[in-house]
N, C-alpha and C positions, 0 to 999 in steps of 0.2 A: 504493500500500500504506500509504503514511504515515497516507495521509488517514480509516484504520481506527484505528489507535491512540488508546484512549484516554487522556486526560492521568491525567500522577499524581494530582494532586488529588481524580478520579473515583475513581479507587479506592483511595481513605480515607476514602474519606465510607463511615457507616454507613448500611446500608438502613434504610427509616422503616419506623417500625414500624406494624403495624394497629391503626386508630385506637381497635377495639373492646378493644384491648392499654393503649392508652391510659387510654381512659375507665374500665375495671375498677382501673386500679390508683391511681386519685383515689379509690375506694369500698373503705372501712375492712373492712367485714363485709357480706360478700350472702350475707341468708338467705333459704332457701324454706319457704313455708307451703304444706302439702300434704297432701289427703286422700285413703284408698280410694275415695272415693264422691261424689255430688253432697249434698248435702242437707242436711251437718252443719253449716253456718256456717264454715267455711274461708276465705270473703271479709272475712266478718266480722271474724273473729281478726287475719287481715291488716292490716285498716282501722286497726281499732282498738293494731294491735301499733305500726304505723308512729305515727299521731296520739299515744301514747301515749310514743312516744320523743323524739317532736319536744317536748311539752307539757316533757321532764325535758330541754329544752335541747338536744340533740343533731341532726345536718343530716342527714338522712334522704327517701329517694326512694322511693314506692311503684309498682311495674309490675307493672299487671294482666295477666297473659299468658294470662289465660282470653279465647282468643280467641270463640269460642262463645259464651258469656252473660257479657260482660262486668258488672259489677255496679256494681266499685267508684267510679264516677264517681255514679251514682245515690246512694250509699252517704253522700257528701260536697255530694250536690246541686250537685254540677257538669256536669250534663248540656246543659247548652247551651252552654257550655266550645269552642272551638274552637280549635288547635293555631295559633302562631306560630314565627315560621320565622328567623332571624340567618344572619350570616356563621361563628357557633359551629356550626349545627344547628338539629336541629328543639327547639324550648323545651319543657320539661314542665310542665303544669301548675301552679300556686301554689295551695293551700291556706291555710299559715301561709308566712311569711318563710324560715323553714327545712322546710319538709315542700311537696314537690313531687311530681306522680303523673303515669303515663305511659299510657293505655291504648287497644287499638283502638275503643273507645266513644265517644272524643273525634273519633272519621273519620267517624264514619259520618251521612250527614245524617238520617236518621229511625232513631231510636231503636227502631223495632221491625223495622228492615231485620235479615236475619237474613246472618251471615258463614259464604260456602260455600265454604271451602276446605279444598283437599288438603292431606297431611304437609308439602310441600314451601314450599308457599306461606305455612303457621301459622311454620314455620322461618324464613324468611325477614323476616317483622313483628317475630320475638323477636330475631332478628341485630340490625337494624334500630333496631328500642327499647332496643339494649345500645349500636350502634356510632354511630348518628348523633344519638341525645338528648345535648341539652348538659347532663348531670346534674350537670355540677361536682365541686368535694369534698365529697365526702357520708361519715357515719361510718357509715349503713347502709343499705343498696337490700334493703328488703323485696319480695321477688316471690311476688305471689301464684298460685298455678298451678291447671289445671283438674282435677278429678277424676281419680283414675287415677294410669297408669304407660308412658301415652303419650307421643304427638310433642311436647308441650310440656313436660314432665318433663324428656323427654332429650334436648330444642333447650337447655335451659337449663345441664343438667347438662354437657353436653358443649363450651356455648360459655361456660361457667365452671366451668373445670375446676377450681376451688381455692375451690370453694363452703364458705362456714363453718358450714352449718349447717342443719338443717332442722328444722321443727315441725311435728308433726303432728297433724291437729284428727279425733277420732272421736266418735260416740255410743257410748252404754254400750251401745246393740242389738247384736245378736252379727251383723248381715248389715253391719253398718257396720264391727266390728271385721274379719272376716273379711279386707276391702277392706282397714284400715289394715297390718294383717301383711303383705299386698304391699308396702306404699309404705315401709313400715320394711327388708326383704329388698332394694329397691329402694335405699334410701338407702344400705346396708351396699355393695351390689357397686359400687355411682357411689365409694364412701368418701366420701361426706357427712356429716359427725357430727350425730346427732339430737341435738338439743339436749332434747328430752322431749316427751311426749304432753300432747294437752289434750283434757279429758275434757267435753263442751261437751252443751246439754242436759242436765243430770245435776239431774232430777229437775224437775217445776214449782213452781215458789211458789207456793201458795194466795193468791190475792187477796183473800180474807176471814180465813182465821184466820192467814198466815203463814207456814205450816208446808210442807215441801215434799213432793210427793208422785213416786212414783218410776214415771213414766210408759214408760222403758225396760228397767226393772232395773237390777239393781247387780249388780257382780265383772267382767265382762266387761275393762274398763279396766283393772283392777287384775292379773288373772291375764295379759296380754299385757305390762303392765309387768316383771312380773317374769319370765317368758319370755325377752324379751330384753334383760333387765337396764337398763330404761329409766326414767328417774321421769317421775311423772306432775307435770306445771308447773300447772296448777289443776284445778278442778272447778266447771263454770259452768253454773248452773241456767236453765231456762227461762224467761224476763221478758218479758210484751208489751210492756214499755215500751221495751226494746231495740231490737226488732222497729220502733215506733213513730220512736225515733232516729234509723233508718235512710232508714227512707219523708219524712221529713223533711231528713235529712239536716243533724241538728246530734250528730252522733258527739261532734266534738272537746268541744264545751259540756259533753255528758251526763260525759265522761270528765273533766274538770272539774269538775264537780258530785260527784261519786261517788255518784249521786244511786243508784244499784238493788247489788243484791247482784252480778251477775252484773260489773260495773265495781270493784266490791273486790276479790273473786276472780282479776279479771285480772290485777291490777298484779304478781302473783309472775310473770306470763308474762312480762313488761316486763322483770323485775328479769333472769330468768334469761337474755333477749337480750342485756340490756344488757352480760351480764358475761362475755361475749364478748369486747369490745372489751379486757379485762384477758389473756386468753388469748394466750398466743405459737402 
């Protein structure tokens, strides 16, 4: 019988805790960027929301949880980027010194292999990319998420339960808004505080006279704003050149440059992340 007893010492030890316990609570502010729909630049906003926090100093982690059409490795021109591995975990990619990115794009050996998986399985990569990345201390893990109010929404919502914030990217088109009134209803029942609406597409620059023309309409952003008492965090017009940044994949430079309207615009989104971090 003796030989069952365990010693005192065993039980004062506290149980270890889960490591995904762990590693969330080295990360200052984890916000989600989140839209109704596919199509409005939501990865975009992400890329550039992360790069644009790192650029003002701060240690910041982007995780693309759009398992489906991963982008944002393209986005940075890191697509031939492949995952290394410590006694920490699995390492996340480098960008800048302080801005690191985690996505399933970086697994896959041909970039146009397409990922066919179930609820269970997309759950399991977002655990995974929270519990075993060695993300460090970081003052923000921006997550970028896929369309909708899906499995990857509420793998994320639910395996951070003390999410700080979400942003949410629409067009002024009324089949885009219709989408983002979900993902706002969606953010209320999770208790995720939106941090504000970003109103993206909002209008083209004229490449010749400058002036912008309103390719989706206007009011749509505005009347959902005040709907649900939400402000709107910029208003960011159509630029090829943006477009161009991308497919090349010098973001961080352009956002450096302030080189297009649609990069002036943004920095209110920056400002209004960043002032999270002042928030108790």
């Amino acid at each position: 019988m003796t030989d069952k007893v365990q010693p005192l010492e065993s039980l004062s030890k506290k149980p270890e805790e889960p490591k995904i316990v762990v590693n969330l609570r080295r990360i200052k502010r984890k916000i989600m960027v989140m839209s109704g729909k596919g199509g409005v630049g939501k990865s975009t906003v992400a890329a550039n929301l992360a790069a644009g926090l790192a650029l003002r100093g701060y240690k910041v982690g982007l995780l693309d949880c759009d398992i489906h059409g991963p982008t944002i490795p393209t986005i940075f021109g890191l697509e031939s980027q492949r995952l290394e591995v410590n006694e920490e975990g699995i390492l996340p990619v480098s960008v800048l010194p302080n801005l690191s990115m985690m996505s399933v794009g970086f697994l896959l050996g041909d970039k146009d292999s397409p990922v066919i998986w179930r609820g269970p399985a997309k759950m399991g990569a977002i655990k995974q990319f929270l519990e075993d990345v060695s993300w460090g201390i970081l003052d923000f893990l921006i997550i970028d998420l896929p369309p909708g109010t899906g499995d990857e929404p509420l793998s994320v919502a639910q395996l951070i339960p003390n999410c700080d914030g979400s942003v949410l990217v629409t067009t002024p088109q009324d089949v885009a808004l219709i989408s983002v009134r979900k993902s706002i209803k969606f953010s209320e029942k999770l208790d995720v505080p939106i941090i504000g609406l970003v109103d993206n597409m909002h209008g083209l620059i004229c490449p010749h006279c400058g002036k912008p023309i309103e390719v989706f309409g206007t009011g749509g952003v505005e009347k959902a704003s005040k709907d649900f008492n939400i402000p709107i965090l910029a208003r960011l017009p159509i630029e090829p050149k943006v477009a161009e940044m991308e497919d090349k994949g010098t973001v961080i430079q352009g956002l450096l440059d302030h080189s297009t309207e649609w990069q002036k615009n943004f920095e209110a989104v920056i400002t209004a992340v960043e002032k999270t971090l002042g928030e108790e």
